[in-house]
mmJSON file of the N, C-alpha and C atoms, coordinates in Angstrom:
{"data_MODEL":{"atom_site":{
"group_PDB":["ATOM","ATOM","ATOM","ATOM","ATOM","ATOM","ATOM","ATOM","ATOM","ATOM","ATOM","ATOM","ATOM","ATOM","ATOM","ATOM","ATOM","ATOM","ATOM","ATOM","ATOM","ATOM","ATOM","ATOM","ATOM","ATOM","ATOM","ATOM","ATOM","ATOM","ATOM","ATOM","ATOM","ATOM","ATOM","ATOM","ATOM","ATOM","ATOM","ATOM","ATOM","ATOM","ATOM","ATOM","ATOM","ATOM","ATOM","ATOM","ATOM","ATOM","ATOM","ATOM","ATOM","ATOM","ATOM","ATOM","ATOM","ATOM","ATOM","ATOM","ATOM","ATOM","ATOM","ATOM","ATOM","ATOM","ATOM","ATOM","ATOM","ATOM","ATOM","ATOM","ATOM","ATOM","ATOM","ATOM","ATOM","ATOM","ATOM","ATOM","ATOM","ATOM","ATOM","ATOM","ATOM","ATOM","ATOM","ATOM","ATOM","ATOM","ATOM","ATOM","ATOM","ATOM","ATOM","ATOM","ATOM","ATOM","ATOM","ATOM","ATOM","ATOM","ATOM","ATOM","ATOM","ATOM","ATOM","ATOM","ATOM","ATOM","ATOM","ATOM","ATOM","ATOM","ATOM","ATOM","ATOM","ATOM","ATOM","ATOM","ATOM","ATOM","ATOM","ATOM","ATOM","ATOM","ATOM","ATOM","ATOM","ATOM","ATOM","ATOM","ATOM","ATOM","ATOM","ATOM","ATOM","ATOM","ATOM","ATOM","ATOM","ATOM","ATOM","ATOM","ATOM","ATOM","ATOM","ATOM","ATOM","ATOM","ATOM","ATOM","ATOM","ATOM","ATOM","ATOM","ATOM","ATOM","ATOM","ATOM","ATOM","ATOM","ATOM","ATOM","ATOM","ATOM","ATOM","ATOM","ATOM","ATOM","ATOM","ATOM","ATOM","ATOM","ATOM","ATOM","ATOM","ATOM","ATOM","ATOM","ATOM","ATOM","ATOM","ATOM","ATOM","ATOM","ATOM","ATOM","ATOM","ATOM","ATOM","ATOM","ATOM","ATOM","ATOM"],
"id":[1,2,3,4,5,6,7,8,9,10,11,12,13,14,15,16,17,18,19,20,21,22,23,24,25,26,27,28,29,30,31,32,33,34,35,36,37,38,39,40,41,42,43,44,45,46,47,48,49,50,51,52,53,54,55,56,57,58,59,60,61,62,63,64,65,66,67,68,69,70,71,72,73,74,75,76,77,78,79,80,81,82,83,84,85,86,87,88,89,90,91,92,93,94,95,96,97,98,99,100,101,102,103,104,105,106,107,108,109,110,111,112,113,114,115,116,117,118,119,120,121,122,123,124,125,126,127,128,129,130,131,132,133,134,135,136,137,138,139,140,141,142,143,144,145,146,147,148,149,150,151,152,153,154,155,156,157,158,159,160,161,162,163,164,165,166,167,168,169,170,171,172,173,174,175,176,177,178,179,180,181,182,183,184,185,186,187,188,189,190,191,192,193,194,195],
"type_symbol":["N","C","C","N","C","C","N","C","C","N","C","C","N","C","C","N","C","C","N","C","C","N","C","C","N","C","C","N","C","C","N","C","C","N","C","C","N","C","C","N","C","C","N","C","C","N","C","C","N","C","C","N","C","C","N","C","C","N","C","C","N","C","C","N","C","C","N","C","C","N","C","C","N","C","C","N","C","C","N","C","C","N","C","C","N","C","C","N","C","C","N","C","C","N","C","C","N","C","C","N","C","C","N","C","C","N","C","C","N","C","C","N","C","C","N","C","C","N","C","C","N","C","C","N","C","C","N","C","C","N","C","C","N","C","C","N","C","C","N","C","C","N","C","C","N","C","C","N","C","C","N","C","C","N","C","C","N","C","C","N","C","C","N","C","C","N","C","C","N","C","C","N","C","C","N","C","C","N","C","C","N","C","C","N","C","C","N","C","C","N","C","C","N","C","C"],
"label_atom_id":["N","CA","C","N","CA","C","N","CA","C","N","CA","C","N","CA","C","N","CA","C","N","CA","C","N","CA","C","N","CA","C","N","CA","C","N","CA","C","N","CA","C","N","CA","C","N","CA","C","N","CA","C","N","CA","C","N","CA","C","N","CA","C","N","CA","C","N","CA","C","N","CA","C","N","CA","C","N","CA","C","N","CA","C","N","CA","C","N","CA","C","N","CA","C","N","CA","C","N","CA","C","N","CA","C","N","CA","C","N","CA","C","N","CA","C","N","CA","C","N","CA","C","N","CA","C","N","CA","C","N","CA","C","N","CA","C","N","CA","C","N","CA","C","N","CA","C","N","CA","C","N","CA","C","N","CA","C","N","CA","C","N","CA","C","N","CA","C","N","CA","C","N","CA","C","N","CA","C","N","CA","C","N","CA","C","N","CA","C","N","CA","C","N","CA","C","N","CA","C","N","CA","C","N","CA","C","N","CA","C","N","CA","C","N","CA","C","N","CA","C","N","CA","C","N","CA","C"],
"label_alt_id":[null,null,null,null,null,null,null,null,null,null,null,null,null,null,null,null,null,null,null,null,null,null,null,null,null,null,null,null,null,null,null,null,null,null,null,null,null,null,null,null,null,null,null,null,null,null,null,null,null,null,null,null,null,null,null,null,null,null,null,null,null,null,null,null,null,null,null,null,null,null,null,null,null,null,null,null,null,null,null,null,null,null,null,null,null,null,null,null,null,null,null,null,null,null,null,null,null,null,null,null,null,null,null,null,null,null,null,null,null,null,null,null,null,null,null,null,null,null,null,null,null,null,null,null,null,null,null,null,null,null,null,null,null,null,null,null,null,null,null,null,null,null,null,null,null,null,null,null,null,null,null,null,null,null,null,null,null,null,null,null,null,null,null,null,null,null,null,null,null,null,null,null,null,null,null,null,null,null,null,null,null,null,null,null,null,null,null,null,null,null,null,null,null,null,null],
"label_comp_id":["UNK","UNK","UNK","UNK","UNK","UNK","UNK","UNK","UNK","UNK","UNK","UNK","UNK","UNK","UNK","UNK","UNK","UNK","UNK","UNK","UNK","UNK","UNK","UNK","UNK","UNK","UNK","UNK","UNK","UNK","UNK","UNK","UNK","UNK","UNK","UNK","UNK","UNK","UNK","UNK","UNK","UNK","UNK","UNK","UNK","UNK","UNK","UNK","UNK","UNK","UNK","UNK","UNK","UNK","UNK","UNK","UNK","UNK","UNK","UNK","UNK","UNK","UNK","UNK","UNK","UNK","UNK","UNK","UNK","UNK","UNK","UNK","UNK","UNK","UNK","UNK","UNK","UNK","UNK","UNK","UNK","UNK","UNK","UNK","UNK","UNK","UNK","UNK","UNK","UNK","UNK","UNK","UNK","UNK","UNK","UNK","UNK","UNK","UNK","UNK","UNK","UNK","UNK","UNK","UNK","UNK","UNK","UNK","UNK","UNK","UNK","UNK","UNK","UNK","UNK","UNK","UNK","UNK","UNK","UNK","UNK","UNK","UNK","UNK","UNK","UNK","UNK","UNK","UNK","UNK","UNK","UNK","UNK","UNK","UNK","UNK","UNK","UNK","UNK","UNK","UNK","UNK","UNK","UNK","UNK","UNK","UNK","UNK","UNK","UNK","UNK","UNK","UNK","UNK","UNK","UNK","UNK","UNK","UNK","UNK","UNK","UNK","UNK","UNK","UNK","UNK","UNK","UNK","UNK","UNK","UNK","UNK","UNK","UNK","UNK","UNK","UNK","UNK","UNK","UNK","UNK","UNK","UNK","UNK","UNK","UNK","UNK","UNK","UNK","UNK","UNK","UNK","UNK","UNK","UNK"],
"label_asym_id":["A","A","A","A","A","A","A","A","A","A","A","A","A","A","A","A","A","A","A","A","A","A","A","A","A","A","A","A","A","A","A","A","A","A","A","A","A","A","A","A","A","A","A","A","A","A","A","A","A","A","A","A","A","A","A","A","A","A","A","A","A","A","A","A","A","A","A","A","A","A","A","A","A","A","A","A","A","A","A","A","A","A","A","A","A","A","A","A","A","A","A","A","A","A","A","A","A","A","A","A","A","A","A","A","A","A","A","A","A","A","A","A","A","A","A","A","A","A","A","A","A","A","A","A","A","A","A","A","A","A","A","A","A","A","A","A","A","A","A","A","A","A","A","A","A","A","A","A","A","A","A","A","A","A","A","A","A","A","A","A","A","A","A","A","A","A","A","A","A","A","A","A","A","A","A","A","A","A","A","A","A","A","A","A","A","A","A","A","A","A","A","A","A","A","A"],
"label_entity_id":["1","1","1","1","1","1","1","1","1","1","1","1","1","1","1","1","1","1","1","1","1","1","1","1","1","1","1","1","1","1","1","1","1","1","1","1","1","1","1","1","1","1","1","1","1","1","1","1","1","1","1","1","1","1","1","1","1","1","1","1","1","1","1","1","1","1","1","1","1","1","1","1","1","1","1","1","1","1","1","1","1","1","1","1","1","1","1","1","1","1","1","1","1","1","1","1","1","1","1","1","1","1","1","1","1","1","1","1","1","1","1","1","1","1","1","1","1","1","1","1","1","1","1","1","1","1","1","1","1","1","1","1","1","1","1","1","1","1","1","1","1","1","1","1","1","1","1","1","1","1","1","1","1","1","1","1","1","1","1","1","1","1","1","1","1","1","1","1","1","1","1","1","1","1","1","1","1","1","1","1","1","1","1","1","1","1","1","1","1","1","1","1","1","1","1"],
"label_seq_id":[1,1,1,2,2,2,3,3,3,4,4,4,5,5,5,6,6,6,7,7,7,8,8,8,9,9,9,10,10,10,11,11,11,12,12,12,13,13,13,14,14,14,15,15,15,16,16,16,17,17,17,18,18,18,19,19,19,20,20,20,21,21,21,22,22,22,23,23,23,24,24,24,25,25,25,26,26,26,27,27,27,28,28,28,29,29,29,30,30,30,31,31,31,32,32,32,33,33,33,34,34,34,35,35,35,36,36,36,37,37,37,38,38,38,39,39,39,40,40,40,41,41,41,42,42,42,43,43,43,44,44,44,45,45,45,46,46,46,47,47,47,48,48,48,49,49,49,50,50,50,51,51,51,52,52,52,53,53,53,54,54,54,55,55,55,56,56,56,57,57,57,58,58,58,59,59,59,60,60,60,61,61,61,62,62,62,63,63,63,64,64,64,65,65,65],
"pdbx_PDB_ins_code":[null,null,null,null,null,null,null,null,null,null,null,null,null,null,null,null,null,null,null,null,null,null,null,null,null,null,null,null,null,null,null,null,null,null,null,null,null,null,null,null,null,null,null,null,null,null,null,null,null,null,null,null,null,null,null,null,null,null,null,null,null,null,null,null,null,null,null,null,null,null,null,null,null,null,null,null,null,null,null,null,null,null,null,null,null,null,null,null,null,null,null,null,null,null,null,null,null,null,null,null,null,null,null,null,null,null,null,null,null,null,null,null,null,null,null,null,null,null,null,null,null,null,null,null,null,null,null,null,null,null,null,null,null,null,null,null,null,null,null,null,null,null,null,null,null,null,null,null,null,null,null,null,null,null,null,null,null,null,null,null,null,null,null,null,null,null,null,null,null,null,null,null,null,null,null,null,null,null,null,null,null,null,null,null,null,null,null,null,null,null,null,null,null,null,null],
"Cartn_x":[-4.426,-4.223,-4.222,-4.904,-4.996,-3.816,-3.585,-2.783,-2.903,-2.454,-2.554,-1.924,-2.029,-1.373,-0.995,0.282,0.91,1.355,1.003,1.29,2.235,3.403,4.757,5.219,6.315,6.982,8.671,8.857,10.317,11.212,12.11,13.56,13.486,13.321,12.49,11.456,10.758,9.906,8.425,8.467,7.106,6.355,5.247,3.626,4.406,4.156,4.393,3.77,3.077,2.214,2.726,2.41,2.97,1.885,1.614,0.388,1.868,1.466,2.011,1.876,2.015,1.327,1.145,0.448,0.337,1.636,2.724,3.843,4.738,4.663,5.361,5.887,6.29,6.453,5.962,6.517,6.306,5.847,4.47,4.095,4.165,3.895,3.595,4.445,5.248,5.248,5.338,4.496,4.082,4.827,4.556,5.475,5.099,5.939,6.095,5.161,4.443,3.439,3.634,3.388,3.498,2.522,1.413,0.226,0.006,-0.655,-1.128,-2.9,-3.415,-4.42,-4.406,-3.513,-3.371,-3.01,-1.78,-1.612,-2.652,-3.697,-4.792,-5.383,-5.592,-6.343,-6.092,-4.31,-3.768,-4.341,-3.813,-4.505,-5.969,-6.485,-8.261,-8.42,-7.461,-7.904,-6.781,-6.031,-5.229,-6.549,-6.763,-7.883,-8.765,-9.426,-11.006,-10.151,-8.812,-8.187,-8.489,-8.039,-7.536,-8.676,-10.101,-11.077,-11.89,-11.386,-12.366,-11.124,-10.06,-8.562,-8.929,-8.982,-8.479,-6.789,-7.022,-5.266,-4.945,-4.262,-3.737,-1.852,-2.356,-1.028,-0.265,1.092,1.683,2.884,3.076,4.321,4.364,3.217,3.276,3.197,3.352,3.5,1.875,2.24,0.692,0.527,-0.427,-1.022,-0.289,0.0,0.313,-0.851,-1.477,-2.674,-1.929],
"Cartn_y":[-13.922,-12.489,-12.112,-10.792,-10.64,-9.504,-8.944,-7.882,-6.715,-6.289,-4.908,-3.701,-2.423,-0.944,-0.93,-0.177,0.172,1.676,2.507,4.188,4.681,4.993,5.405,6.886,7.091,8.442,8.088,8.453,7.911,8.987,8.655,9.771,11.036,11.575,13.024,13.483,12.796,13.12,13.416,11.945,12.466,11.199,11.481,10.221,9.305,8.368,6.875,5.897,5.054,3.909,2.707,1.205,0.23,-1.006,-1.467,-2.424,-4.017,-4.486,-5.648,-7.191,-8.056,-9.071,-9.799,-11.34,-12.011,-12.723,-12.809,-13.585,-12.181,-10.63,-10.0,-9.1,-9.566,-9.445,-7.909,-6.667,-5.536,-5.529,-5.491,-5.595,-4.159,-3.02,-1.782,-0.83,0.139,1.498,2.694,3.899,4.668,5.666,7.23,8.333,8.581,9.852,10.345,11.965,12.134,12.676,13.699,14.762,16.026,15.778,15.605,14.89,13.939,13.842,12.717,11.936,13.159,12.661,12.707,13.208,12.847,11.581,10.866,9.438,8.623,8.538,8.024,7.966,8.881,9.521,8.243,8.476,7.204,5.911,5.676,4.206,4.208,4.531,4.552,4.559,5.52,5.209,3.548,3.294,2.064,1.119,1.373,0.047,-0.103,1.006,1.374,0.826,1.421,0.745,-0.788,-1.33,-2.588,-3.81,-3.132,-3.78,-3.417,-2.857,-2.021,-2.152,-2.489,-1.811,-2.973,-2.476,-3.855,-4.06,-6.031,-6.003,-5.741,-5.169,-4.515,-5.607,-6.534,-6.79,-6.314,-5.712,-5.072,-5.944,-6.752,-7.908,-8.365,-8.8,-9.156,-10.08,-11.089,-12.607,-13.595,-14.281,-14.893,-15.926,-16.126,-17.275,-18.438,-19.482,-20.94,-22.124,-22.717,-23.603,-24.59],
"Cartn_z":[11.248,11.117,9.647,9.294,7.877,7.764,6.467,6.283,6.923,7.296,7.751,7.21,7.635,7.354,8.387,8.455,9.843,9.058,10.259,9.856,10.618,9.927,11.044,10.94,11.67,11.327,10.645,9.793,9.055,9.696,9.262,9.599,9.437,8.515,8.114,9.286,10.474,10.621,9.729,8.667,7.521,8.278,7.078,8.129,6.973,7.101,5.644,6.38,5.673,5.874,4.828,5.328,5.024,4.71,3.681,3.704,3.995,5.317,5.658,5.592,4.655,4.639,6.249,5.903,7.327,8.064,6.896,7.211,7.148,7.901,7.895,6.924,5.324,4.57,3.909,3.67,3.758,1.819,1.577,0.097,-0.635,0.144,0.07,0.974,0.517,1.349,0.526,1.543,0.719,0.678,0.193,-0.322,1.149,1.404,2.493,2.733,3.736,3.947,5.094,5.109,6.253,7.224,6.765,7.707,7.649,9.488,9.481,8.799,8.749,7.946,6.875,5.989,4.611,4.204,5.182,4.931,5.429,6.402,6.127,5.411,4.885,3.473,2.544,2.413,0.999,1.734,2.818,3.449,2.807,3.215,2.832,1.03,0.47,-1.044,-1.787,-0.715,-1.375,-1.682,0.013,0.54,-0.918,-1.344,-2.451,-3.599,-3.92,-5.101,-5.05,-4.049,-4.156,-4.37,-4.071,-4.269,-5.51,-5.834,-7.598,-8.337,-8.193,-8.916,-10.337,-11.691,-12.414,-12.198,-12.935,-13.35,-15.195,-15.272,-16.644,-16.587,-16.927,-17.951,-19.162,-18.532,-19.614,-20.018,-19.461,-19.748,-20.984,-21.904,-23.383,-23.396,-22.19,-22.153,-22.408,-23.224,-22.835,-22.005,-21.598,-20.091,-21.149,-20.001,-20.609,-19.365,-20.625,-19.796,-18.915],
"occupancy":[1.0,1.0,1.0,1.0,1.0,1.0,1.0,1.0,1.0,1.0,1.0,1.0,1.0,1.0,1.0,1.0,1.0,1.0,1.0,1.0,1.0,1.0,1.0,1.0,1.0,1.0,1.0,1.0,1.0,1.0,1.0,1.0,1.0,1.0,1.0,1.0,1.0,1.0,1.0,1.0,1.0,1.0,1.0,1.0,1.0,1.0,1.0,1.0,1.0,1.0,1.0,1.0,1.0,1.0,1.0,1.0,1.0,1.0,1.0,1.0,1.0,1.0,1.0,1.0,1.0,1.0,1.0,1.0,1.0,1.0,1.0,1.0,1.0,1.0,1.0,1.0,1.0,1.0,1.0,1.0,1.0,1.0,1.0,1.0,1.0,1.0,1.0,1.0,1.0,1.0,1.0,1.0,1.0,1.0,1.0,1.0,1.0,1.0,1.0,1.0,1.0,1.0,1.0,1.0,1.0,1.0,1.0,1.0,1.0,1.0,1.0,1.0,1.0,1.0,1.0,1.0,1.0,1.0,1.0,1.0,1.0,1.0,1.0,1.0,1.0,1.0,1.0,1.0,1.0,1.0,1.0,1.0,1.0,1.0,1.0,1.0,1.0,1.0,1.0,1.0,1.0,1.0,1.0,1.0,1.0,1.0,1.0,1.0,1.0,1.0,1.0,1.0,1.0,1.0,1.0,1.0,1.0,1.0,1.0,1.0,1.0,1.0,1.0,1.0,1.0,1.0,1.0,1.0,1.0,1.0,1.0,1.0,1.0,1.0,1.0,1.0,1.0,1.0,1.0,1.0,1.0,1.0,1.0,1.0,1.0,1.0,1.0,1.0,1.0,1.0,1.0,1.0,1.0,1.0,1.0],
"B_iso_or_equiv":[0.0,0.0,0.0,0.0,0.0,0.0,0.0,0.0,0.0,0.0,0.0,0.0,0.0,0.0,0.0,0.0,0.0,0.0,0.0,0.0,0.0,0.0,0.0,0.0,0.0,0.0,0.0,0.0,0.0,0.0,0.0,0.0,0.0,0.0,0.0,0.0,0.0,0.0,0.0,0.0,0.0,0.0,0.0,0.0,0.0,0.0,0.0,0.0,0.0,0.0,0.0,0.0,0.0,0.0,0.0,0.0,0.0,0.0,0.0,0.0,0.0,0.0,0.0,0.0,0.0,0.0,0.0,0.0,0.0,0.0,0.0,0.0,0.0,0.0,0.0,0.0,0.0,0.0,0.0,0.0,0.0,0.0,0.0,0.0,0.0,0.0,0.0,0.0,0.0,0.0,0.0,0.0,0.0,0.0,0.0,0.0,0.0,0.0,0.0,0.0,0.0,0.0,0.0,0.0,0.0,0.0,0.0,0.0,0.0,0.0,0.0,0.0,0.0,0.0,0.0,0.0,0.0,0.0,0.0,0.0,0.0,0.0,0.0,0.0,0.0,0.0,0.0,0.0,0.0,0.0,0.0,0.0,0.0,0.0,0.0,0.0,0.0,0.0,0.0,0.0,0.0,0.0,0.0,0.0,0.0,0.0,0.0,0.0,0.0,0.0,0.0,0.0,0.0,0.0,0.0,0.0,0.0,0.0,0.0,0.0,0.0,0.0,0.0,0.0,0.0,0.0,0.0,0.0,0.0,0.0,0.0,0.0,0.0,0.0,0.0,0.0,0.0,0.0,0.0,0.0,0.0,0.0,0.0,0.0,0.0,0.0,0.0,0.0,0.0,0.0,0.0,0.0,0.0,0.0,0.0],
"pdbx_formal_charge":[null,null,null,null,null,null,null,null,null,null,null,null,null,null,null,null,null,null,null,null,null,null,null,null,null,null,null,null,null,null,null,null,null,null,null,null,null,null,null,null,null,null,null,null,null,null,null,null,null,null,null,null,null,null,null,null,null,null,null,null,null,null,null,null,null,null,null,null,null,null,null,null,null,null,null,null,null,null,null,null,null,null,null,null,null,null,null,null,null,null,null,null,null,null,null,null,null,null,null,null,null,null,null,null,null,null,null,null,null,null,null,null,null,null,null,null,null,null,null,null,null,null,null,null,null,null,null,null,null,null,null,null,null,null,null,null,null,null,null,null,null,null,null,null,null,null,null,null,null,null,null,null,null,null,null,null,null,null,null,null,null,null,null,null,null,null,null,null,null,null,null,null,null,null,null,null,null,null,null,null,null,null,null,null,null,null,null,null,null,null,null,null,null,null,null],
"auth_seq_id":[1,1,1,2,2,2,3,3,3,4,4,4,5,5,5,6,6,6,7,7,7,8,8,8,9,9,9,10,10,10,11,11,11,12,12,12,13,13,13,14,14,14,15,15,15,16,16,16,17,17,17,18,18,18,19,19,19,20,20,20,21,21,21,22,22,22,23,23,23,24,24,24,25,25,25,26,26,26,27,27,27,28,28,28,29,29,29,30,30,30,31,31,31,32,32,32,33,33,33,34,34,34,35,35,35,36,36,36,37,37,37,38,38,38,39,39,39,40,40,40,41,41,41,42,42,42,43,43,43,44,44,44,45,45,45,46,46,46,47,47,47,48,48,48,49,49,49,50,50,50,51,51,51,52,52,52,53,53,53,54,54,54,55,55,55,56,56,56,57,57,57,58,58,58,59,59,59,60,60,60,61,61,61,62,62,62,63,63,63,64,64,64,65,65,65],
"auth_comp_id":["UNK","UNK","UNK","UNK","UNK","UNK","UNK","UNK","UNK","UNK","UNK","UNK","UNK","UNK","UNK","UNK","UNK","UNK","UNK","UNK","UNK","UNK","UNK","UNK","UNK","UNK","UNK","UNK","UNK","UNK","UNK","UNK","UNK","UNK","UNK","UNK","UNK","UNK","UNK","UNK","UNK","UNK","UNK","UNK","UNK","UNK","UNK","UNK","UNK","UNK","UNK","UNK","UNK","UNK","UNK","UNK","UNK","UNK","UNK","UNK","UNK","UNK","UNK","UNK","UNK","UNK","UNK","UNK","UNK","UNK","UNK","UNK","UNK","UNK","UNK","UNK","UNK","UNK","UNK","UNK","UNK","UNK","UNK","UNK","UNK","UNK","UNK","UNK","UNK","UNK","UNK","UNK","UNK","UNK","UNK","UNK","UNK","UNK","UNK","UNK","UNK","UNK","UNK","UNK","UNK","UNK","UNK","UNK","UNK","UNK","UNK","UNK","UNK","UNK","UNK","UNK","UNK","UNK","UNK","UNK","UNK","UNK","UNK","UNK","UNK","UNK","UNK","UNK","UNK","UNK","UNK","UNK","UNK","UNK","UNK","UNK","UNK","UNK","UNK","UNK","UNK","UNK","UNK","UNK","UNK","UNK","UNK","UNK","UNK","UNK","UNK","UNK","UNK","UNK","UNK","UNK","UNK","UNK","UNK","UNK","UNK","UNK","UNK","UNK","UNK","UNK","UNK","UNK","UNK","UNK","UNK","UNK","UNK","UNK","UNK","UNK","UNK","UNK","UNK","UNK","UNK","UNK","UNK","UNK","UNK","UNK","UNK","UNK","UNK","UNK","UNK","UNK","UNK","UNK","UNK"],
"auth_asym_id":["A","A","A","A","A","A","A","A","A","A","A","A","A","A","A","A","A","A","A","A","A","A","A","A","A","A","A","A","A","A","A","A","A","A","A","A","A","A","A","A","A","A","A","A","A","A","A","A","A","A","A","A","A","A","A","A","A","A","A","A","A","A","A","A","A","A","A","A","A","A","A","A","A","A","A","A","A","A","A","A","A","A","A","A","A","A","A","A","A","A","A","A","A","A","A","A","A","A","A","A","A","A","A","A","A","A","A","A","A","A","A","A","A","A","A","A","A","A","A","A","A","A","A","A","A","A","A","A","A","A","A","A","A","A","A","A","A","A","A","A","A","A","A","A","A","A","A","A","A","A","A","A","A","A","A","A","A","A","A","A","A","A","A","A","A","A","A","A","A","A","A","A","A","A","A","A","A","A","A","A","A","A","A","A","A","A","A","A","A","A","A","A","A","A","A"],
"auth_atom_id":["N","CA","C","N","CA","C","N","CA","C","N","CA","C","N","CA","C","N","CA","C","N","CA","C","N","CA","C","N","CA","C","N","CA","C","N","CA","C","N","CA","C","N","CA","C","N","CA","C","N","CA","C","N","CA","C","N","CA","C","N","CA","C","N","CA","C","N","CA","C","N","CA","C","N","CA","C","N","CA","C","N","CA","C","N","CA","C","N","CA","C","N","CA","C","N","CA","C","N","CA","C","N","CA","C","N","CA","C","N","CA","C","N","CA","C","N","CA","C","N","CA","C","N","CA","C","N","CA","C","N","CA","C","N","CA","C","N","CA","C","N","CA","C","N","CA","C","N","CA","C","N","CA","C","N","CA","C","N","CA","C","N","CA","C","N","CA","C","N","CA","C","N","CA","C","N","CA","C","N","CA","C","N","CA","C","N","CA","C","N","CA","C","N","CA","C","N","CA","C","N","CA","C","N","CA","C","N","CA","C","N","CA","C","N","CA","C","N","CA","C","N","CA","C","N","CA","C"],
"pdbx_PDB_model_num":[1,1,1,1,1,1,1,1,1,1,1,1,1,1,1,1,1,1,1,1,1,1,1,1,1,1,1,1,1,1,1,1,1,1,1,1,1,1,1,1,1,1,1,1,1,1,1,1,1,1,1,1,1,1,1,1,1,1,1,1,1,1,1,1,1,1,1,1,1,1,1,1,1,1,1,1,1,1,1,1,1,1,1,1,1,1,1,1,1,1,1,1,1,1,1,1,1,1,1,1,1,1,1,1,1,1,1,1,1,1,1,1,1,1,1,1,1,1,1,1,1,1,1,1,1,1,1,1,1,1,1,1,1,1,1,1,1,1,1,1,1,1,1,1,1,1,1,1,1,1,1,1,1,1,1,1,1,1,1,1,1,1,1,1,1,1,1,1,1,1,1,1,1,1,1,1,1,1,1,1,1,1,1,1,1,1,1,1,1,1,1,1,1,1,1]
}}}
């Protein structure tokens, strides 16, 4: 099983979506949303991030070989 999004309704009654790893493990949850196709919306632009996204290290640390 790969990661998934799971799209819920929170306490508020708002949309929020969750990128879930394979061992359960909740990596992502998102702001809270009036619609439901707007939080698809974020699902769909996480997804485009996450495959074009660079990584930007801001830690200062340098790699150790």
């Amino acid at each position: 099983m790969a990661a998934l999004f799971e799209l819920y309704m929170d306490a508020n009654d708002c949309f929020r979506f969750r990128l879930v790893a394979e061992d359960g493990e909740v990596m992502l949850t998102s702001e809270a949303f009036a619609y439901e196709d707007v939080a698809i919306a974020g699902i769909w632009a996480v997804r485009e991030a996450a495959v074009t996204g660079s990584i930007v290290d801001l830690t200062g640390l340098k790699p150790t070989a």
